[in-house]
VEXDREN-2710 file (C-alpha; in Angstrom, 1 decimal):
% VEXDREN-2710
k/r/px/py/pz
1/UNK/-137.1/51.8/-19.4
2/UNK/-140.3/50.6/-21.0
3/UNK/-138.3/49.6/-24.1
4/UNK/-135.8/47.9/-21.7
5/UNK/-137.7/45.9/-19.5
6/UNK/-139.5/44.6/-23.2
7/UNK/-136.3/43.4/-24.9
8/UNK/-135.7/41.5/-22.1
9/UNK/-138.7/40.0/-21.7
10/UNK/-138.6/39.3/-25.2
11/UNK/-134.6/37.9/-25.4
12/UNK/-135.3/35.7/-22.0
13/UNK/-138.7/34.3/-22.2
14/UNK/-138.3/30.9/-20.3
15/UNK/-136.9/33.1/-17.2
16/UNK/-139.3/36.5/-17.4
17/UNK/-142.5/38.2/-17.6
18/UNK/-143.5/41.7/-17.9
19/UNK/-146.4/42.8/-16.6
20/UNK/-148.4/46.5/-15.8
21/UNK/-150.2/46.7/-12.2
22/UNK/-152.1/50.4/-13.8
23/UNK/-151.1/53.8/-15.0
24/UNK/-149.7/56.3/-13.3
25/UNK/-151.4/60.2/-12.5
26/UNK/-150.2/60.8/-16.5
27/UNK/-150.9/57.7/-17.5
28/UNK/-147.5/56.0/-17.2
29/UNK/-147.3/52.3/-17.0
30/UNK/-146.9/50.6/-13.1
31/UNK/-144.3/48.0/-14.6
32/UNK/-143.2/44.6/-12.6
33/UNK/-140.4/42.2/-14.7
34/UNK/-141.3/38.7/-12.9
35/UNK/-137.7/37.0/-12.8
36/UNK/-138.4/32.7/-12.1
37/UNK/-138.0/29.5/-13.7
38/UNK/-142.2/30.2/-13.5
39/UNK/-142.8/33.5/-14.5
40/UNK/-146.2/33.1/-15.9
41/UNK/-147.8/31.4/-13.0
42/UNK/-147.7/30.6/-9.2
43/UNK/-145.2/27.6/-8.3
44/UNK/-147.1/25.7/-5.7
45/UNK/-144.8/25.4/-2.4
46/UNK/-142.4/28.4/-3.8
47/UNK/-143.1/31.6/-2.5
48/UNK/-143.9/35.6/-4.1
49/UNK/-141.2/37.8/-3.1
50/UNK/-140.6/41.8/-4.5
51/UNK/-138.6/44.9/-4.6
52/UNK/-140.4/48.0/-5.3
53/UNK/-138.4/51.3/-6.3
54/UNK/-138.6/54.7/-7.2
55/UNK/-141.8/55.5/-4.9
56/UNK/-140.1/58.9/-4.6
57/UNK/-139.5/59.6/-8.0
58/UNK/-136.2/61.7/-7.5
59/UNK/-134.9/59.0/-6.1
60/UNK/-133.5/56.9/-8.9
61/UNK/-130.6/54.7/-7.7
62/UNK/-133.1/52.3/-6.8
63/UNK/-134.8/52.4/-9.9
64/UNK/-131.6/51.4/-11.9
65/UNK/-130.0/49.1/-9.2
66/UNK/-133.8/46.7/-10.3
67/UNK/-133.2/47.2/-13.9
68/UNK/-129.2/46.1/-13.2
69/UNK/-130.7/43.0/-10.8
70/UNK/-133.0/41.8/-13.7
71/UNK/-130.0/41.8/-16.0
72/UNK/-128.0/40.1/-13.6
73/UNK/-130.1/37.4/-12.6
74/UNK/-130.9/36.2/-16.5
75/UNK/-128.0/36.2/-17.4
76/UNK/-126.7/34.3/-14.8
77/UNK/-128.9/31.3/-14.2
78/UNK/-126.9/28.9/-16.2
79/UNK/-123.5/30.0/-14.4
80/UNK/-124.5/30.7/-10.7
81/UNK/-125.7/28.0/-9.0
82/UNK/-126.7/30.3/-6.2
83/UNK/-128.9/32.9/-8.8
84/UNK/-130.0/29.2/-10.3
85/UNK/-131.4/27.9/-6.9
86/UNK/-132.9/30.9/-6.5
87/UNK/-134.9/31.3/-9.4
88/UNK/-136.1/27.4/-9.4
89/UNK/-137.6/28.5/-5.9
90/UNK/-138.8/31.3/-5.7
91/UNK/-140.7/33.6/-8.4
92/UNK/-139.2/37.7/-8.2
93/UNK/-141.2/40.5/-8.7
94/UNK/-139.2/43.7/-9.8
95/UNK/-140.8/47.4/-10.0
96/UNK/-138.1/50.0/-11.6
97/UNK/-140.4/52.7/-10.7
98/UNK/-143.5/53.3/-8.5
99/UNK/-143.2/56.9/-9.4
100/UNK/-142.5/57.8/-12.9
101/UNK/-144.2/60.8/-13.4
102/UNK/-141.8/62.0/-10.7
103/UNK/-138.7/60.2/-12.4
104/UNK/-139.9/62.3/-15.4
105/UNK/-139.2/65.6/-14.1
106/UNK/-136.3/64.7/-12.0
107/UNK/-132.8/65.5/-12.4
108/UNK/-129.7/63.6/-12.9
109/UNK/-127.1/65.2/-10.6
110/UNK/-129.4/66.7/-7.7
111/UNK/-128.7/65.0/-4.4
112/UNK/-130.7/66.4/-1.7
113/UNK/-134.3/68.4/-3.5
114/UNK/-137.7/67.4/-3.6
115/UNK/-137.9/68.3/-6.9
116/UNK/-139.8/65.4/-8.6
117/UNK/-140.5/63.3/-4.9
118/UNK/-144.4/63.1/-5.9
119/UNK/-146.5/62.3/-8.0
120/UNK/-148.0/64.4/-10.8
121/UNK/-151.2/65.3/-8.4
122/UNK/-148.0/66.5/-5.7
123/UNK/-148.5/63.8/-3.5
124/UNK/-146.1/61.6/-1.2
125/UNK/-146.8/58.3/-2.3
126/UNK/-144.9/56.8/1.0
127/UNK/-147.1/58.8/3.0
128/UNK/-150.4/57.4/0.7
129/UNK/-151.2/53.5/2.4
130/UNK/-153.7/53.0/5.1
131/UNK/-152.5/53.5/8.4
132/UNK/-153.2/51.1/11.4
133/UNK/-152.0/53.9/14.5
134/UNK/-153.9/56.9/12.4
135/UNK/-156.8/57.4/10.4
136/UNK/-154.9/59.0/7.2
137/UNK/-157.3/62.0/5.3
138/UNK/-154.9/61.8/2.0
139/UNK/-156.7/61.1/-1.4
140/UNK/-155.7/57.7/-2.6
141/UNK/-153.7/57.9/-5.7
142/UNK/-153.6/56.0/-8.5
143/UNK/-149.7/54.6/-8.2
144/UNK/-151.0/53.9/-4.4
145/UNK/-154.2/52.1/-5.1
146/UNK/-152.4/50.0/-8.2
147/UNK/-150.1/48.5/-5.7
148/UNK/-152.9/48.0/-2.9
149/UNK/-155.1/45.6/-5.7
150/UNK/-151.6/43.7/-6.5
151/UNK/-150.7/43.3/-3.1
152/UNK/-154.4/42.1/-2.8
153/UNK/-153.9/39.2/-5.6
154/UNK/-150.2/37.9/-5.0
155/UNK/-149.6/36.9/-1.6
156/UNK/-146.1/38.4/-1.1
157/UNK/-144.1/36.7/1.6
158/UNK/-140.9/39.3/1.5
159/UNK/-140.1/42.8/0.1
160/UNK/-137.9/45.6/0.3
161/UNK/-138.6/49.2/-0.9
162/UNK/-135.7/50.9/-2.4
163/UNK/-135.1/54.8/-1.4
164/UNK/-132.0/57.1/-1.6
165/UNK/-131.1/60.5/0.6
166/UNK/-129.6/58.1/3.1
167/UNK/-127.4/54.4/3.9
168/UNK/-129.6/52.6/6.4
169/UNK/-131.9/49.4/6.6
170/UNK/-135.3/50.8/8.1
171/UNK/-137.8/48.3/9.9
172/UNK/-141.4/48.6/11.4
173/UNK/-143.5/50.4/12.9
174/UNK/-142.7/53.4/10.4
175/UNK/-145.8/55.3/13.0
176/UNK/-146.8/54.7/16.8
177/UNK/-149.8/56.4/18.2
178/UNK/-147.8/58.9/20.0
179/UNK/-145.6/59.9/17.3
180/UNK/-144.8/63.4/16.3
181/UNK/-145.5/63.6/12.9
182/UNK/-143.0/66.1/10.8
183/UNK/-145.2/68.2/8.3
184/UNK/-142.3/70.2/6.5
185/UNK/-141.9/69.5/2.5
186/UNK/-138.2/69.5/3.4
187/UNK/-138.6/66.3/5.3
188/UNK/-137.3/67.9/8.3
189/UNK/-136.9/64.8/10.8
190/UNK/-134.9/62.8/8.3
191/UNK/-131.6/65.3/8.6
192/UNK/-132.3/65.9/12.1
193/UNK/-131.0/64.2/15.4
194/UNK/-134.3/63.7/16.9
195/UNK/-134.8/61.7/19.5
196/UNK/-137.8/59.0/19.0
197/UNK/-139.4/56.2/20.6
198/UNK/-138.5/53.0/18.5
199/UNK/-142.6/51.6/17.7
200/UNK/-141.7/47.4/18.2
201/UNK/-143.7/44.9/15.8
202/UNK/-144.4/42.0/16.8
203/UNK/-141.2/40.6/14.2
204/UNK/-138.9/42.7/15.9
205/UNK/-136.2/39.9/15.9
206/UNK/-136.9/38.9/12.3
207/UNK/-137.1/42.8/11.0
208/UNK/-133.6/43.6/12.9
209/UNK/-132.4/40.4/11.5
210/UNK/-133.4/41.1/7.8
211/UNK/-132.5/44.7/7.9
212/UNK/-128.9/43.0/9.1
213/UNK/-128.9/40.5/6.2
214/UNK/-129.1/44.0/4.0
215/UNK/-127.0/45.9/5.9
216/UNK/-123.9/43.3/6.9
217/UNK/-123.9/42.5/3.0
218/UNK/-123.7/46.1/1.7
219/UNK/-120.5/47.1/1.0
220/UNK/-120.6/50.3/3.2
221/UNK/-124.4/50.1/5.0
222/UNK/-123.2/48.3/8.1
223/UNK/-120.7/50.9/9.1
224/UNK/-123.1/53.0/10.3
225/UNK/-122.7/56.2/7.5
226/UNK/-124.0/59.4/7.9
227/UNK/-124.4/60.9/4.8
228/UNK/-124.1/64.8/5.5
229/UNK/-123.2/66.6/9.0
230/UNK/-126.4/66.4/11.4
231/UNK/-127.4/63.3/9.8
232/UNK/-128.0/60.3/12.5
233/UNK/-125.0/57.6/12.4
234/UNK/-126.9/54.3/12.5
235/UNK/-125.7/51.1/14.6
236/UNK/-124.7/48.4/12.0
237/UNK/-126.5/50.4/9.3
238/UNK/-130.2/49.8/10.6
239/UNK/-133.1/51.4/12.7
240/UNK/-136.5/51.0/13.9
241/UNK/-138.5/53.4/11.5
242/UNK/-140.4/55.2/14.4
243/UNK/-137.4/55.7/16.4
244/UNK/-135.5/57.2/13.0
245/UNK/-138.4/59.2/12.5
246/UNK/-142.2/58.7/12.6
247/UNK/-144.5/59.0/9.6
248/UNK/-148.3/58.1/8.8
249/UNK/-149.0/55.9/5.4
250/UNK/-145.9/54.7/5.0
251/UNK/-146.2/51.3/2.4
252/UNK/-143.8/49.0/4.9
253/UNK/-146.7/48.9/7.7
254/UNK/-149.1/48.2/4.9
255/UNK/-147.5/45.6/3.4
256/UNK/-146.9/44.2/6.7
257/UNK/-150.3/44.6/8.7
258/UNK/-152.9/44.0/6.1
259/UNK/-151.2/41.4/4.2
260/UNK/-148.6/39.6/6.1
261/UNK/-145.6/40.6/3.9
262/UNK/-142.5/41.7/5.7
263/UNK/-141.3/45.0/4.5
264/UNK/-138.2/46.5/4.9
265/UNK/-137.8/50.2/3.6
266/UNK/-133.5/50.3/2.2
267/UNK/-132.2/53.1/2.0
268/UNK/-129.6/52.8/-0.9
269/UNK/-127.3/56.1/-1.0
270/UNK/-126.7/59.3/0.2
271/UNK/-127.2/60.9/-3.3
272/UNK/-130.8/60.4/-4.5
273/UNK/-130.2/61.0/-8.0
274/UNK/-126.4/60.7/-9.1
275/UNK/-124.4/60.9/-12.2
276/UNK/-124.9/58.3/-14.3
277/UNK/-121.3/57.6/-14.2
278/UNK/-121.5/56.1/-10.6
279/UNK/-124.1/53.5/-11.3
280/UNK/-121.9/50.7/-11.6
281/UNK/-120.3/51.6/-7.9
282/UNK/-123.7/51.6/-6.6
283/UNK/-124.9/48.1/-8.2
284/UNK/-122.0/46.6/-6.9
285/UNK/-122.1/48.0/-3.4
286/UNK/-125.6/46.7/-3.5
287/UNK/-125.6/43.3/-5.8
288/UNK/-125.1/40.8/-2.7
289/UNK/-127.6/42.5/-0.5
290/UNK/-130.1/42.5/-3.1
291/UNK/-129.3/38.7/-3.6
292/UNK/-129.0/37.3/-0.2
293/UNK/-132.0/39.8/1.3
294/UNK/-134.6/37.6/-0.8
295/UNK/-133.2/34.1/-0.6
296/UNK/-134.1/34.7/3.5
297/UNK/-137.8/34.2/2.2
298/UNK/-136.8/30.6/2.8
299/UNK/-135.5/30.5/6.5
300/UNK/-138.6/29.8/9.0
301/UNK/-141.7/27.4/8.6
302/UNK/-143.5/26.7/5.7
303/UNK/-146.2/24.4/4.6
304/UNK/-149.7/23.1/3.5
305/UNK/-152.8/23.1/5.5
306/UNK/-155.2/20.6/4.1
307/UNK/-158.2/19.1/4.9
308/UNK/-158.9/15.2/5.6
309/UNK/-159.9/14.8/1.4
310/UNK/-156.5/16.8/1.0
311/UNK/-158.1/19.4/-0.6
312/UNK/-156.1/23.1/0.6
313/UNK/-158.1/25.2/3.2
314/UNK/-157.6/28.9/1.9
315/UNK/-157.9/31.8/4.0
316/UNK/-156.8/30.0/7.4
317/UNK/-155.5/31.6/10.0
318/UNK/-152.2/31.2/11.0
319/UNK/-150.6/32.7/14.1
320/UNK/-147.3/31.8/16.1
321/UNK/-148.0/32.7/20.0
322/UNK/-146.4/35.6/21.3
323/UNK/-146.4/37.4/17.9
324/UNK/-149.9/39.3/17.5
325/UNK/-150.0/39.3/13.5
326/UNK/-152.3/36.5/11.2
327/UNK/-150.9/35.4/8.3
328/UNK/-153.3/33.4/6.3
329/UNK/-152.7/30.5/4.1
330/UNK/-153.0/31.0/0.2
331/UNK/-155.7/29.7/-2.3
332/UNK/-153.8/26.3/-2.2
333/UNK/-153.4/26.0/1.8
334/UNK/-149.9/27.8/1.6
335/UNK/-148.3/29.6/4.1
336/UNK/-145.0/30.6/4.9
337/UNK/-143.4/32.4/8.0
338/UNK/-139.7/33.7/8.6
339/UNK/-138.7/32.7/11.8
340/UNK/-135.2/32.7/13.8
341/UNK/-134.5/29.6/15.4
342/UNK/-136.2/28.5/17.7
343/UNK/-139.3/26.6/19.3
344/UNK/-142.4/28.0/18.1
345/UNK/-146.1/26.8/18.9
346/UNK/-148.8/28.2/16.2
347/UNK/-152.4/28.0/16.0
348/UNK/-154.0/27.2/13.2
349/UNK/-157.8/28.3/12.6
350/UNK/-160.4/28.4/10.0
351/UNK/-164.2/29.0/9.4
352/UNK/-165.7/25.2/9.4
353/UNK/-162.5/23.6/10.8
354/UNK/-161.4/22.9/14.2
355/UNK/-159.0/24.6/15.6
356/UNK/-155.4/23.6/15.8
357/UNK/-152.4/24.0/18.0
358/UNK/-148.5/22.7/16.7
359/UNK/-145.1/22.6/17.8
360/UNK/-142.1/23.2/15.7
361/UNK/-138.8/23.7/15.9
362/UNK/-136.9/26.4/13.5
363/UNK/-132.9/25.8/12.8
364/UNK/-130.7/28.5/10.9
365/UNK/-129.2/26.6/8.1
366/UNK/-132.8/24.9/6.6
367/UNK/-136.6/25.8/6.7
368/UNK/-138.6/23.4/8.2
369/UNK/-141.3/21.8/6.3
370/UNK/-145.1/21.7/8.1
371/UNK/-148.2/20.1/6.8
372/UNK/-151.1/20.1/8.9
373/UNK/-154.9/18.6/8.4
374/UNK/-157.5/19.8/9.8
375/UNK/-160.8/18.0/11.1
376/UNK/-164.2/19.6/9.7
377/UNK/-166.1/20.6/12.5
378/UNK/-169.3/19.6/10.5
379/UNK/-168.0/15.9/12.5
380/UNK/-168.0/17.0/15.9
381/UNK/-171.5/17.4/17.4
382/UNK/-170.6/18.0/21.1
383/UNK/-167.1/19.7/22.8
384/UNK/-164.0/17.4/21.5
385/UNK/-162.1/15.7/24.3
386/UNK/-158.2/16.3/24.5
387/UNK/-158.2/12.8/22.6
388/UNK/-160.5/13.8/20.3
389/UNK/-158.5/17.1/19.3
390/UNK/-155.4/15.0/18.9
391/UNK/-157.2/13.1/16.5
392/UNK/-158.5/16.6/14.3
393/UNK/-155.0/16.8/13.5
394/UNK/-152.1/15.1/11.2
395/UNK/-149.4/17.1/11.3
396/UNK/-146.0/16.0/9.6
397/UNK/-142.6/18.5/10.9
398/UNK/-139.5/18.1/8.2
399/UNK/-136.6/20.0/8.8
400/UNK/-135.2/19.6/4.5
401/UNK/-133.2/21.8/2.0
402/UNK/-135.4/23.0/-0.7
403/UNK/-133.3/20.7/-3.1
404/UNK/-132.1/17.1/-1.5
405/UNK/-128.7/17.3/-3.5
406/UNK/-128.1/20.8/-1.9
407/UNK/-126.2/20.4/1.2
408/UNK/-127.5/24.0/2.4
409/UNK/-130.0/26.2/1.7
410/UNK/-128.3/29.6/2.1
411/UNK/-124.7/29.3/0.6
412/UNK/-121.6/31.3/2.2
413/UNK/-120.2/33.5/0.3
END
C-alpha cells in the first residue's frame, strides 16, 4: 500500500499529497492521500472532508475501496465534470488503514473472525475515543491518539468510517447513558436481534439524511440486507447506532461532539475480508456512494465571521437554536454547517465580541452563503439597546452555486 499510495503521489502531483498522522503499535505508518486541486494547503472558503478505513484491521474492503476512490478521482478530473467540481471545492482526505498491524495478520477469505480486529497491544480501536455518556478506563493507543491530534489540527466538516461484517449506514449516538454495553470478543449484539433504544443527536434529521445519501446510492444498502440469519434487516439500509447496538468509544461520537464533524460509521459488506477477486463488485457497488456522500459537505450554511477591520474571528461560537452542538469557526472565521431546508436562526458568540443572532434560510439544490461581522465589545461601555445590537452586526445571506456557470450544485445522476 505504502508503495501505492507513493506512486501516486508521485505520478499526480498537482491533484495529491501523502502524508503520515504517526506510527502504529509496530511502528507502521498512519497514512492520509489528500485528493484536491489544493492538496498542500487549506483553500480558504472550501471545506476538509475524510474517509477513514480499516479501524478493524480484518476488515479490509474498506481499505481497498479508498485505495480504488484515490485512483478513480485522479484519473478522472479532466473527464468528469462532477469528480472536477468536486476536487476544485473541496480538499479529500483518504486513510486506507487505521489499523495495519491488524491488516497484517489478517486473512484474505475469512468473513466473520476477529482474527486481526485490534491492534498489536489487542485493543478495539472503535471502542478507544473519549466518550461523552461514559467515562471510558481503556489505554489510549497510539493509532487512537494519532487521529485525535489530526482531528485537532484540520477542522473536518464531514466523514465517514468504513467497516465490513454488515450492509447498513450507522448514525449517532453510537452510546446513551442507559445503554447495555456487550462485553463479548465475539461482538455479540451485532448478530443479535436486540432490541435498543435509538440515542437521538441533536442532527438527527441531517445524520438519517446522510446515512440515506450512502444508503439510496449503494447498489444493494437501501434494501435493507441482512447478511447472515439472525442478523437485523435494516429500513432503507440505515440505523441509529444505539438503537443497532450500543457501545462506549466509538470514533463517530468523537468526531462529532468534540469537534463538530459529522460522522457516519458505513458499513460496506457482509464479508469483512473477501477474495480479492470480488473487489471490483464491491468498488462498484460502492463508487457513487462514496462520491455523492462527500459532495453533501456543501448543502447547508457556510460563511465568514469577521470583525469590523475584516480581520477573521477564530474560535467563535456558532450554534443554530434547537440543536445543542457548537461548531466553531476556523483560524480564518470559517464555518460551515449541513442543514436540510429550512429556516434556521443561529447565534453567533465570541470572547471580546458581542453577541449575535441571524436568520437564514436553507434550500436543497444550493448552500447559502453567510457573512457576519461582529462589533468588539471593547466599544460598548453600557447594556446595547435593540438599535444598538442591530448596529454590532453586518450580515450579508446569498443563496449561490459554488461556481456561477454551474446551474446546480449537486448534479443528478
Amino acid at each position: 500500500m505504502t508503495r501505492y499510495l507513493r506512486a501516486v503521489s508521485a505520478k499526480y502531483p498537482e491533484l495529491t499529497a501523502l502524508y503520515s498522522i504517526g506510527k502504529s503499535v509496530q511502528g507502521r505508518d498512519l497514512w492520509v492521500m489528500v485528493v484536491s486541486v489544493s492538496p498542500y494547503e487549506h483553500m480558504i472558503g472550501k471545506p476538509d472532508v475524510k474517509y477513514v478505513a480499516n479501524i478493524h484491521g480484518n476488515e479490509a474492503v474498506g481499505r481497498e475501496l479508498l485505495l480504488h476512490l484515490i485512483q478513480y478521482l485522479v484519473t478522472s478530473y479532466a473527464t468528469d465534470p462532477y469528480v472536477k467540481w468536486l476536487l476544485d471545492n473541496t480538499r479529500i482526505h483518504l486513510m486506507p488503514s487505521m489499523n495495519p498491524d491488524g491488516f497484517a495478520i489478517s486473512r484474505e477469505g475469512q468473513c466473520d473472525t476477529i482474527h486481526g480486529r485490534h491492534n498489536a497491544r489487542r485493543h478495539d480501536l472503535n471502542r478507544n475515543f473519549p466518550d461523552f455518556f461514559k467515562a471510558n478506563t481503556k489505554q489510549p493507543q497510539p493509532e487512537t491518539e494519532a487521529v485525535k491530534q489530526w482531528i485537532s489540527k484540520i477542522q473536518f466538516v464531514l466523514s465517514g468510517s468504513l467497516h465490513g461484517g454488515a450492509l447498513v449506514a450507522s448514525y449517532p449516538f453510537d452510546n446513551t447513558p442507559s445503554s447495555r454495553i456487550c462485553r463479548s470478543s465475539v461482538l455479540c449484539s451485532v448478530f443479535q436481534n436486540y432490541e435498543h433504544t435509538p440515542s437521538i443527536s441533536p442532527d438527527d434529521d441531517v445524520f438519517k439524511h446522510l446515512s440515506l445519501v450512502y444508503s439510496k446510492n449503494h447498489a444493494k444498502m437501501s434494501r435493507g440486507v441482512s447478511c447472515k440469519s439472525g442478523s437485523p434487516r435494516f429500513e432503507n439500509g440505515i440505523t441509529n447506532g444505539a438503537a443497532w447496538y450500543p457501545l462506549t468509544g466509538g470514533m463517530q461520537d468523537y468526531n462529532y461532539l468534540w469537534h463538530g464533524c459529522m460522522e457516519v460509521t458505513l458499513e460496506i459488506s457482509c464479508c469483512k475480508y473477501p477474495p480479492a477477486h470480488e473487489l471490483p463488485k464491491y468498488w462498484q457497488d460502492n463508487k457513487q456512494s462514496l462520491i455523492k456522500y462527500l459532495a453533501e459537505v456543501h448543502r447547508g450554511a457556510h460563511g465568514f465571521v469577521m470583525d469590523e477591520n475584516n480581520n477573521p474571528v477564530e474560535r467563535a461560537a456558532i450554534k443554530i437554536k434547537g440543536r445543542d452542538v457548537n461548531y466553531h469557526t476556523t483560524n480564518f472565521g470559517e464555518f460551515w454547517r449541513i442543514l436540510l431546508p429550512g429556516t434556521y436562526r443561529m447565534d453567533i458568540s465570541a470572547e471580546g465580541y458581542l453577541p449575535q443572532e441571524v436568520e437564514f434560510i436553507v434550500i436543497d439544490s444550493h448552500p447559502t452563503l453567510l457573512n457576519v461581522t461582529l462589533r468588539s465589545a471593547k466599544d460598548v461601555t453600557t447594556r446595547p439597546t435593540t438599535s444598538e445590537s442591530e448596529e454590532a452586526m453586518t450580515t450579508s445571506i446569498i443563496t449561490t452555486t459554488m461556481d456561477p456557470e454551474e446551474t446546480i450544485v449537486f448534479p443528478e445522476d
